[in-house]
Structures are given as C-alpha cells and as structure tokens.
C-alpha positions as CSV (number, residue, x, y, z in Angstrom):
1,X,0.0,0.0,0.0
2,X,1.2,3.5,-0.9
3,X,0.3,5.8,2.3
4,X,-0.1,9.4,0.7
5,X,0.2,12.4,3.0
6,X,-0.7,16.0,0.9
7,X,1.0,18.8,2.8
8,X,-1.1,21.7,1.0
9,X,-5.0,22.1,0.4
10,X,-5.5,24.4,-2.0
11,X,-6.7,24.6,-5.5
12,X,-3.9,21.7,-6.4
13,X,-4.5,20.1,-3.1
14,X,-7.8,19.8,-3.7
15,X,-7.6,19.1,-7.1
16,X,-5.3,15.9,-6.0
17,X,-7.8,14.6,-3.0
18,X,-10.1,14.9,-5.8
19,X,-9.0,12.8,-8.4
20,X,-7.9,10.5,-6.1
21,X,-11.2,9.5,-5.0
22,X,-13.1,10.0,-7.9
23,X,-11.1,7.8,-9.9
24,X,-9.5,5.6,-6.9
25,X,-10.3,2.0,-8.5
26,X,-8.6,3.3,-11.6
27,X,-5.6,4.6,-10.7
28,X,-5.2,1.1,-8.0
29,X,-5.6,-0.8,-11.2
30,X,-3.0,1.3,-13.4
31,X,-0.8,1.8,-10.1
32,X,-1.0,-2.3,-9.6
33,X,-1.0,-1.5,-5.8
34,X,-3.8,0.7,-3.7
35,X,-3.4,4.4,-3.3
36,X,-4.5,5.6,0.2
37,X,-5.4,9.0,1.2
38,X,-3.6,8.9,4.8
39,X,-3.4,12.6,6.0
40,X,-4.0,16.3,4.9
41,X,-1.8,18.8,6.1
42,X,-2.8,22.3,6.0
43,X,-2.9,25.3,9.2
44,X,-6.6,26.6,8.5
45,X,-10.0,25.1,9.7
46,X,-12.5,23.0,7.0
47,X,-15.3,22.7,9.3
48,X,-17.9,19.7,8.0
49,X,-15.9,19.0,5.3
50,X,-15.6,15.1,3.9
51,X,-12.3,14.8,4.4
52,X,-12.0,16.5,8.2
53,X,-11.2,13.0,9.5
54,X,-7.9,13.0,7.8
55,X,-7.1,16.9,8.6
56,X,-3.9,17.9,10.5
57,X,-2.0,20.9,11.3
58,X,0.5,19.0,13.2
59,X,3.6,18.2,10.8
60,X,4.8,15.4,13.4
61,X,1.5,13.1,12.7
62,X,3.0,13.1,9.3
63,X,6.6,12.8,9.8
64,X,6.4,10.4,12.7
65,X,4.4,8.0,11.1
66,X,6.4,5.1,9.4
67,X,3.7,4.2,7.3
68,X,3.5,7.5,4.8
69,X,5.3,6.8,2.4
70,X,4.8,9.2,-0.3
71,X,4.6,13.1,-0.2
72,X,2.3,15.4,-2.4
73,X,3.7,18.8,-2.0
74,X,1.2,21.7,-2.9
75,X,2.4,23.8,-0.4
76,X,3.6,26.2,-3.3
77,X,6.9,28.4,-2.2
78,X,10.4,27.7,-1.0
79,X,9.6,28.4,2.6
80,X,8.2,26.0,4.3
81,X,8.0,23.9,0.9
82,X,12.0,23.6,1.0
83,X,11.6,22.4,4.7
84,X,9.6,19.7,4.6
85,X,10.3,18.5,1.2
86,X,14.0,18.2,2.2
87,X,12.5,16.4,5.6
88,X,10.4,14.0,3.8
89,X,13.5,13.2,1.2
90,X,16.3,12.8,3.8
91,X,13.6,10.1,5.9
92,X,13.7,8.4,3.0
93,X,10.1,9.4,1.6
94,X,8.9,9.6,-2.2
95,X,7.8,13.4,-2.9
96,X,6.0,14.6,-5.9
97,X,5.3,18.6,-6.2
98,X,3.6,20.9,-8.2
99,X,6.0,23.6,-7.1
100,X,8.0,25.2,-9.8
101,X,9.6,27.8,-7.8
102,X,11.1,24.9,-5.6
103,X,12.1,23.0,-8.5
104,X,13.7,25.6,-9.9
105,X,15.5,27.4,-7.0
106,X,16.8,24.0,-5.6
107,X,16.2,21.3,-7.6
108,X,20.1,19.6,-7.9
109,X,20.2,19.8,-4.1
110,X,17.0,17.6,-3.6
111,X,17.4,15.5,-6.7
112,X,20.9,14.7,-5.1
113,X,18.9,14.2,-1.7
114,X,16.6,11.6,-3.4
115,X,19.3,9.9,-5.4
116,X,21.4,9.1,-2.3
117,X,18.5,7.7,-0.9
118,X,16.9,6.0,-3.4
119,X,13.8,7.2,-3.4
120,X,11.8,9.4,-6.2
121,X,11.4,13.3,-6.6
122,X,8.9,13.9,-9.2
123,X,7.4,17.0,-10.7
124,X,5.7,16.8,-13.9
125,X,3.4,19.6,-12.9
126,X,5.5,22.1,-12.0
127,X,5.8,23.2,-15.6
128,X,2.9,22.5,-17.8
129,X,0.2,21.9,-15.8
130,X,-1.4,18.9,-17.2
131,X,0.6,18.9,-19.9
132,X,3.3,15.7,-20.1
133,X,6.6,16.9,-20.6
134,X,9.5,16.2,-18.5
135,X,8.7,12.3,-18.5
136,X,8.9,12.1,-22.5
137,X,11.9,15.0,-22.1
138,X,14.0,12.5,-19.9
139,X,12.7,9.2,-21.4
140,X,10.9,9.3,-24.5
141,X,13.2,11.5,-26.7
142,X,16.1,10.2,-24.2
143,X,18.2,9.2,-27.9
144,X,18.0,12.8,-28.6
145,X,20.6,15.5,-28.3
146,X,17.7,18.5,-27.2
147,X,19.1,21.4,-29.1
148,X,16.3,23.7,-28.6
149,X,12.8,24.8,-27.1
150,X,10.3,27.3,-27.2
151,X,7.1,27.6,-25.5
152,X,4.2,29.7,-24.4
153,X,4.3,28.6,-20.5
154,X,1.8,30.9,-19.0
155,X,-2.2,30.4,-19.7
156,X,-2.7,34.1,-17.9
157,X,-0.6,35.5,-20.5
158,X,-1.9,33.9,-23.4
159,X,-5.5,34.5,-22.5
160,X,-4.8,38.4,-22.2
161,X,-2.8,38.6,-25.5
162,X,-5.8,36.1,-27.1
163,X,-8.3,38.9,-25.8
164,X,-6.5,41.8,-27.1
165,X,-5.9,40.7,-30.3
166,X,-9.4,38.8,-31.2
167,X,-11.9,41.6,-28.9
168,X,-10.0,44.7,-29.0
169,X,-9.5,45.0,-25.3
170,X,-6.7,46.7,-24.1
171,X,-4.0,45.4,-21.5
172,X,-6.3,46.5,-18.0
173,X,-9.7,45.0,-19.6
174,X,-8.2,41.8,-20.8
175,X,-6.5,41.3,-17.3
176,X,-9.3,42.4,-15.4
177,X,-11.2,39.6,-17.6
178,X,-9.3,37.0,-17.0
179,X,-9.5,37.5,-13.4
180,X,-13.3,37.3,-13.1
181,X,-12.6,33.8,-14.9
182,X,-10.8,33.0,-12.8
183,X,-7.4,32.4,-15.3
184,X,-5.1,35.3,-13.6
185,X,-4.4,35.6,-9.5
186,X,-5.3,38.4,-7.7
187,X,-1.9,39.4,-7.5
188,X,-1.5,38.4,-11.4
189,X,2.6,39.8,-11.0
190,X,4.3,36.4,-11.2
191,X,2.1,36.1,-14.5
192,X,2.1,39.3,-16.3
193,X,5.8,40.2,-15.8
194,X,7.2,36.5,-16.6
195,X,8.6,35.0,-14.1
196,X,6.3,31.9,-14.2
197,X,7.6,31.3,-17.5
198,X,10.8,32.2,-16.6
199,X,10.8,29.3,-13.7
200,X,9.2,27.0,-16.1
201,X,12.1,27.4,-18.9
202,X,14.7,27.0,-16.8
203,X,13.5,23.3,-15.0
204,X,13.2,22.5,-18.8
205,X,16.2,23.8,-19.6
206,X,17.4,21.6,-17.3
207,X,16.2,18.8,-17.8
208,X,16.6,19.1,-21.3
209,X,20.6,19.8,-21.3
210,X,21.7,18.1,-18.1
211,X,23.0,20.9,-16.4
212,X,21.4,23.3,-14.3
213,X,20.3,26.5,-15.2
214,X,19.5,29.1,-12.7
215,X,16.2,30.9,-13.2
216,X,17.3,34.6,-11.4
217,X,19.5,34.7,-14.3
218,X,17.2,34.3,-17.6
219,X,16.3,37.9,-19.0
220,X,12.7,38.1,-18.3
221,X,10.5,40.8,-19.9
222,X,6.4,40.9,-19.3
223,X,3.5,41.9,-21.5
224,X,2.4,44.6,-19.3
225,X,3.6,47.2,-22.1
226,X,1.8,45.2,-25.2
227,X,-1.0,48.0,-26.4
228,X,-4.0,47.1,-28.6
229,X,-2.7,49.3,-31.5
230,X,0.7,46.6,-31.1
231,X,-2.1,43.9,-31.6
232,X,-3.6,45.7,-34.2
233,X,-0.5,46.0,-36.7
234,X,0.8,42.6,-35.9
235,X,-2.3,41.2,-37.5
236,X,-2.0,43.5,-40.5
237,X,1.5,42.4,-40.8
238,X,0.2,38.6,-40.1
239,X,1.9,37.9,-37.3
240,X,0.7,37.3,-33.8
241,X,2.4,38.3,-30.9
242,X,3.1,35.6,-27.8
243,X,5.0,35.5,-24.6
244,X,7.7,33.0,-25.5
245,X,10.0,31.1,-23.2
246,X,12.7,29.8,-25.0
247,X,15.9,28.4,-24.7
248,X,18.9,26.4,-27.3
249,X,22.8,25.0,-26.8
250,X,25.1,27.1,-28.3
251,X,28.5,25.3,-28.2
252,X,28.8,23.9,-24.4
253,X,26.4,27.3,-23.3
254,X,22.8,27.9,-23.0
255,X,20.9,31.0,-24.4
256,X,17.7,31.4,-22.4
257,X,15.3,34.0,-22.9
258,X,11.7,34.8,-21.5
259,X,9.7,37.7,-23.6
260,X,7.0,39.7,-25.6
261,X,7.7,38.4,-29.8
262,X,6.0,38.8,-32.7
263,X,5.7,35.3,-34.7
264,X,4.9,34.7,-38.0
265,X,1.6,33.3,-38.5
266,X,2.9,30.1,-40.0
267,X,5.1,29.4,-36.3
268,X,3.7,26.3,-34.8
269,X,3.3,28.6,-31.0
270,X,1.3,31.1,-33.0
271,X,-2.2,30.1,-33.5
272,X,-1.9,28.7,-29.6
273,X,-4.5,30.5,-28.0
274,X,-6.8,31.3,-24.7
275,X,-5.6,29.5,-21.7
276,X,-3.5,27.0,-23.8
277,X,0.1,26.0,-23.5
278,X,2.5,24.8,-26.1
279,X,5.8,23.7,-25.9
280,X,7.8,22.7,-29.5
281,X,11.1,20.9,-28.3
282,X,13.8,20.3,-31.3
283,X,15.9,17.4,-30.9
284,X,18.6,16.4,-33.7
285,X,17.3,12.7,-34.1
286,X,13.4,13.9,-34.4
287,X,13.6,17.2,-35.0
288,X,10.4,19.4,-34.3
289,X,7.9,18.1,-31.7
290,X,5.1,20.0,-29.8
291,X,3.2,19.2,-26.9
292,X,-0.4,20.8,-26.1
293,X,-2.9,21.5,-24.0
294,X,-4.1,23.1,-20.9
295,X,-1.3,24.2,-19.0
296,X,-2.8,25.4,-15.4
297,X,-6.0,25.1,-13.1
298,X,-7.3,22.3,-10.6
299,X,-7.6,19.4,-12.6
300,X,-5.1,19.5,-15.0
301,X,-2.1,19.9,-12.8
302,X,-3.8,17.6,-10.1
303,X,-3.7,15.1,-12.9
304,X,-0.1,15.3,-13.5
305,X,0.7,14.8,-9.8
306,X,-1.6,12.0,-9.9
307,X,0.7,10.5,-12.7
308,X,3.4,11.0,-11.0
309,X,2.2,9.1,-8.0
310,X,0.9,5.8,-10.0
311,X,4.7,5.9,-11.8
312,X,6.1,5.7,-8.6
313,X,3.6,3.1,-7.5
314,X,4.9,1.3,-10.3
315,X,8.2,1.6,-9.7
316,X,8.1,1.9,-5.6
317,X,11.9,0.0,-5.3
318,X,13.7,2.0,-8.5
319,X,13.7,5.7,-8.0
320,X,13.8,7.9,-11.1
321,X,17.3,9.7,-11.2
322,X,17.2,13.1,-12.6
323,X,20.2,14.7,-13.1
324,X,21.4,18.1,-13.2
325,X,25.2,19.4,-12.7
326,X,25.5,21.6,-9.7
327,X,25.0,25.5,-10.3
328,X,27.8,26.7,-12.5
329,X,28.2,30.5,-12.7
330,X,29.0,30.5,-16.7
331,X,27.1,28.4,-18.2
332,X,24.6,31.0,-19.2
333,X,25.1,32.8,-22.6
334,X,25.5,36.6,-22.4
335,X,22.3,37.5,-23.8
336,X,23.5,40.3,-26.1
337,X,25.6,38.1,-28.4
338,X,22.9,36.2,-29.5
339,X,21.8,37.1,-32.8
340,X,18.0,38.2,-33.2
341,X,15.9,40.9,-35.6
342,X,13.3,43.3,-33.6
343,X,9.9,44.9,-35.0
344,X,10.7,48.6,-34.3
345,X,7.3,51.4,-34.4
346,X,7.8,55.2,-33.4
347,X,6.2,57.8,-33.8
348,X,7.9,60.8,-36.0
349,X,7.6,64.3,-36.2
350,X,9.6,64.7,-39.5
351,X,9.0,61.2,-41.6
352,X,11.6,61.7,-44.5
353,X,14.4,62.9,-41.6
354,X,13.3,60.2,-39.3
355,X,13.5,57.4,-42.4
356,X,17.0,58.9,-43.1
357,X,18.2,58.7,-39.6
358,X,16.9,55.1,-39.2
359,X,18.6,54.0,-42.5
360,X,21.7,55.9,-40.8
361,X,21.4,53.6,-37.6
362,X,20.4,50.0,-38.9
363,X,21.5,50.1,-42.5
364,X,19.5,49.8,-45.3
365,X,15.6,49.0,-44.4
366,X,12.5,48.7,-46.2
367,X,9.7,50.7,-44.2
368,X,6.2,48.9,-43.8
369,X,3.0,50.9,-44.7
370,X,0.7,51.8,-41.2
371,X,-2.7,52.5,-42.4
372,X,-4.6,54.8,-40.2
373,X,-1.2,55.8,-38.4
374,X,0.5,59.0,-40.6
375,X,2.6,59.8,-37.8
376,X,4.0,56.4,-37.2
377,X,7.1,54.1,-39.2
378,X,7.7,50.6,-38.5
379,X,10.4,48.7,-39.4
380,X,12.1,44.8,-38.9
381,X,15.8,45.3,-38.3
382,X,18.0,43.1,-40.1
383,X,19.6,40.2,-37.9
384,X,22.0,41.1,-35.3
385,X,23.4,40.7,-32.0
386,X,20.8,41.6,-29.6
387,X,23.1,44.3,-27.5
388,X,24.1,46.2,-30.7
389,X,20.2,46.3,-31.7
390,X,19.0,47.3,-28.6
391,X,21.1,50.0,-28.5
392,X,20.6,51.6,-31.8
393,X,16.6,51.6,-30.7
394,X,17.9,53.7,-27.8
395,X,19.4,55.7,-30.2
396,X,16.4,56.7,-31.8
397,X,15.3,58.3,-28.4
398,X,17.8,61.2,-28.9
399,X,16.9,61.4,-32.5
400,X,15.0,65.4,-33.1
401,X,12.2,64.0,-35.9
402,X,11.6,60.9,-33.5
403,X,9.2,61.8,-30.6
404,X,9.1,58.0,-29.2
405,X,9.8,54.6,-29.3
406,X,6.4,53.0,-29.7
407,X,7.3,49.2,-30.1
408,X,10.3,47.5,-29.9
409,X,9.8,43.5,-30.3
410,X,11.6,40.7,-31.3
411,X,10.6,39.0,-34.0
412,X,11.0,35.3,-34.9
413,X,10.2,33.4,-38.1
C-alpha cells in the first residue's frame, strides 16, 4: 500500500484529494497497488468538510508515522515547501510537487537528496500543468541531443494577448477579464511580468541539457507594455504576438530568454491561444515536436501529480534519477551576443528625416506601410546581435524627428 500524506489544500491540493477519489479504482488498477489517502496537512480550519477526518496541522503526525510513504507537496513556495520536502527526502520518503519555484531554486540539491536515498522526486506539474513533458523529455526523446525549445508557458498570459488581439481590449480589460474567470491571480505579477515562465524554462532547460540553469539569471521581460494598436498591426502584418519562453545550446552554453515576440503566423506557438500552453522541443534525431494542451487550473495539474504518484507506485523500489550538474556560474550565454531581428514602431515628427536617420542607424531597411497611423514608421531590423540592436533603438530616443519609441519586439520566423 502507498500511504499518501498531501501537505497543502488548496486549488492543487484539492484538485489531488479529488482525483484520487473520484477515480480511486482506476488509478489502483494502473498503479497495480492501492493508493491511500492517509493525512491532509494544511494550518486553516475545513469545518464539516468530507475529508475532516484525515485533517492535521500538526507536521509530526506526518513525519512520525512510518507508514506515509509518499509526499504530495502543494504547499507552493520555497519556505516551508524547502523544509519539509527536504524532511520528507532525507527520511527516506517519495515526494512529488507541483512547485515550480522549488524545483527551480533548488532542484540539484534535492534530486541529489533523493538519489542518495533512493527514493523518487517527481514533478511533472511544475511546468505544464497537465501537460506531459518532462517524462517524454528525460525518457521518451532520451536518444536525442535537445538542441532547442520554445514555449508559451503561462495560460494568464496567453489568455490576455488572445483577448486583445481577437476583442479589442486593451492590456487593463483583458487582465481584469481573465480575473473574473478565474485564469489570472489576484496578484496576477508572477504572470504578467514572466517570471512563471521564466521558472518554467529554466526546469526544462534543465532537464533538457543536463545541467542546471538558474532561473534569477534568464532575462525576463512581461506583456504589461503590449497595447492594442501593437495587436492591431501585428495582424496586419500577419503575425501574432506571444509571450515566449525559449531556450537552445550554443557550443557547451545555453541561451535562455523569456519575452513579448512577434511570430509569424505560419510558427507552430502562433495560433496557440486562450488559456492553452505549447511547448515545441527540437531534438537532432526527431527534429520538431510539440506538446499541447491546458497548461494550469485544478484538474489539469492535479492530474499530472496523480501520474506522478501511479509511476512511482509502479516503480516503488527504482527511483527515477534526474540529473542536473550543480550551479555553474558560466554556463549561461551573455544574452547580447545572441543574434535576433526586432519589429521597431515610433512615432515621428519629420518622416523623410526620421526614415533617413533610421537607414543611418540600422542600414539599409525597407519601411512597412501603417494605415490609419500618418505619424508612425515601423520597421524589422535586419539580424543582429541583440546588445548592438537594442542600443541603436535607444538611439532613436535622442533622434529630433523621432518623438518616441512606440514598439520594440523581437521577432522570430
């Protein structure tokens, strides 16, 4: 029997307890052992509610009991999370998690914890939700050399882009929205300014390479400055702009980046919309491959911790073994080498001096046509490092016939 203890009862917590029970003779069968609700951890009061009889706030009725032998961490964090995750591993306890800022922050430590003592530490929801990825990452395309992968991590995000650019909202309505439906937080920051994202690439990252790579080090931009005129051109240019997470090997370095980009329509992330996620992983034996679906809420990530607790079911005596390298300070790519072309829209007060200054600046480029916006040229730079384009788009700040930078996106084909 696998004795389950969930340390967390919130919207994953529950979501867990839930599909436990709903669906208990099913996941015995597919586990080939039973799965047993043992204890609920959590510090508030559920008064009548159906589970009250396996309620604690004591950690010790948890801890001291030799027969839990599985953890489901939902705690969210790296407080408290850190503490007893690391508890549960070191008394030799299988842990699964949901908790993507733990993973991230200090995954090698506790994957070294678990591998010493033989025992799993699983987190398949962590990153997409319901989606399945790190199991095929590790496993399925394990003949693979991953080269490359870009996503759209955040269903928040890509429900308030979806909004602009299909309804006309702007930024504040589309968030507000998606608040009422309950797809952004009240505090929607971790969303809207990407650092979800940004936690998710980097677990993928590395898992995907085999080395770690440290999240508070991935250039991270948000959509908070997207407008609906940005939304508006992009579709009259045919492209569609997306908060991308993406990262790629170059030489024995990784490049990871987390921000605002305008894709072609014909890009595989660019028609994923609404509270989808998407994540298109190149590996140099199969090449392209995406995986799709709904990347947050209750269910969906409860049902990739419930995965995770049937594999180890499954395979209670052979503990998965994840491995990262330790932190290494230079592994990550100075971002401003990496070559990349931008979208560029300001607004002019002279257009022939403004054209002629811009020509100046980024060599030769061929304007595109803004209906409706006289005042306004846009432009797509020609490829570059990112540093030196960046800083000719400040340039145009101190340029007289320019009287702002309206737009300034990268662009990938």
């Amino acid at each position: 029997m696998v004795n389950i203890a969930v340390l967390g009862f919130g919207v994953v917590g529950t979501g867990v307890v839930e599909v436990i029970r709903k669906s208990n003779e099913s996941i015995n069968r597919k586990a080939g052992d039973n799965i047993n609700l043992k204890y609920i951890l959590d510090i508030r009061d559920f008064p009548g509610h159906p589970e009250s009889s396996i309620m604690t706030k004591k950690p010790d009725d948890i801890f001291h009991d030799p027969e839990v032998n599985l953890i489901v961490e939902t705690i969210g964090g790296t407080g408290i999370a850190y503490e007893f995750t690391k508890r549960a591993l070191l008394s030799g306890r299988h842990v699964v998690t949901s908790n993507k800022e733990l993973v991230a922050t200090h995954g090698p430590e506790l994957l070294q914890i678990a591998k010493e003592k033989n025992v799993h530490y699983l987190f398949e929801a962590s990153v997409g939700g319901g989606i399945p990825i790190i199991k095929p990452l590790y496993e399925c395309l394990a003949a693979n050399e991953i080269t490359s992968i870009m996503a759209i991590l955040n269903g928040t995000t890509n429900y308030i882009l979806t909004s602009m650019a299909k309804e006309g909202k702007d930024f504040d309505t589309a968030l507000k929205d998606a608040q009422v439906n309950g797809y952004a937080e009240a505090n929607p920051t971790a969303d809207i300014e990407g650092h979800d994202s940004c936690r998710k690439i980097a677990i993928l990252s590395s898992i995907a390479y085999g080395m770690f790579v440290d999240y508070k080090h991935i250039p991270t931009e948000g959509i908070k400055n997207i407008t609906y005129d940005d939304q508006k051109i992009a579709q009259a240019l045919n492209f569609k702009i997306k908060l991308a997470a993406y990262s790629k090997v170059l030489g024995n370095k990784v490049f990871a980046r987390v921000c605002p980009v305008m894709l072609t329509s014909s890009h595989a992330l660019a028609n994923v919309e609404d509270v989808f996620n998407a994540i298109l992983v190149s590996g140099d034996a199969i090449g392209d491959v995406m995986f799709y679906g709904r990347g947050a809420g209750k269910l969906p990530t409860a049902s990739a911790v419930v995965g995770d607790i049937i594999d180890i079911a499954k395979n209670i005596d052979r503990s998965h073994m994840y491995v990262w390298t330790e932190k290494q300070e230079d592994n990550l790519l100075n971002p401003g080498e990496v070559e990349t072309r931008y979208f560029v829209r300001v607004k002019v007060r002279n257009s022939e001096e403004a054209k002629n200054y811009i020509n100046k600046i980024f060599g030769v480029t061929e304007f595109i046509g803004l209906l409706g916006y006289q005042d306004q040229l846009a432009f797509i730079t020609n490829k570059g490092p990112d540093k030196e384009i960046s800083g000719n788009i400040d340039k145009l700040k101190e340029i007289a016939s320019v009287s702002k930078v309206l737009t300034s996106l990268r662009a990938i084909e």
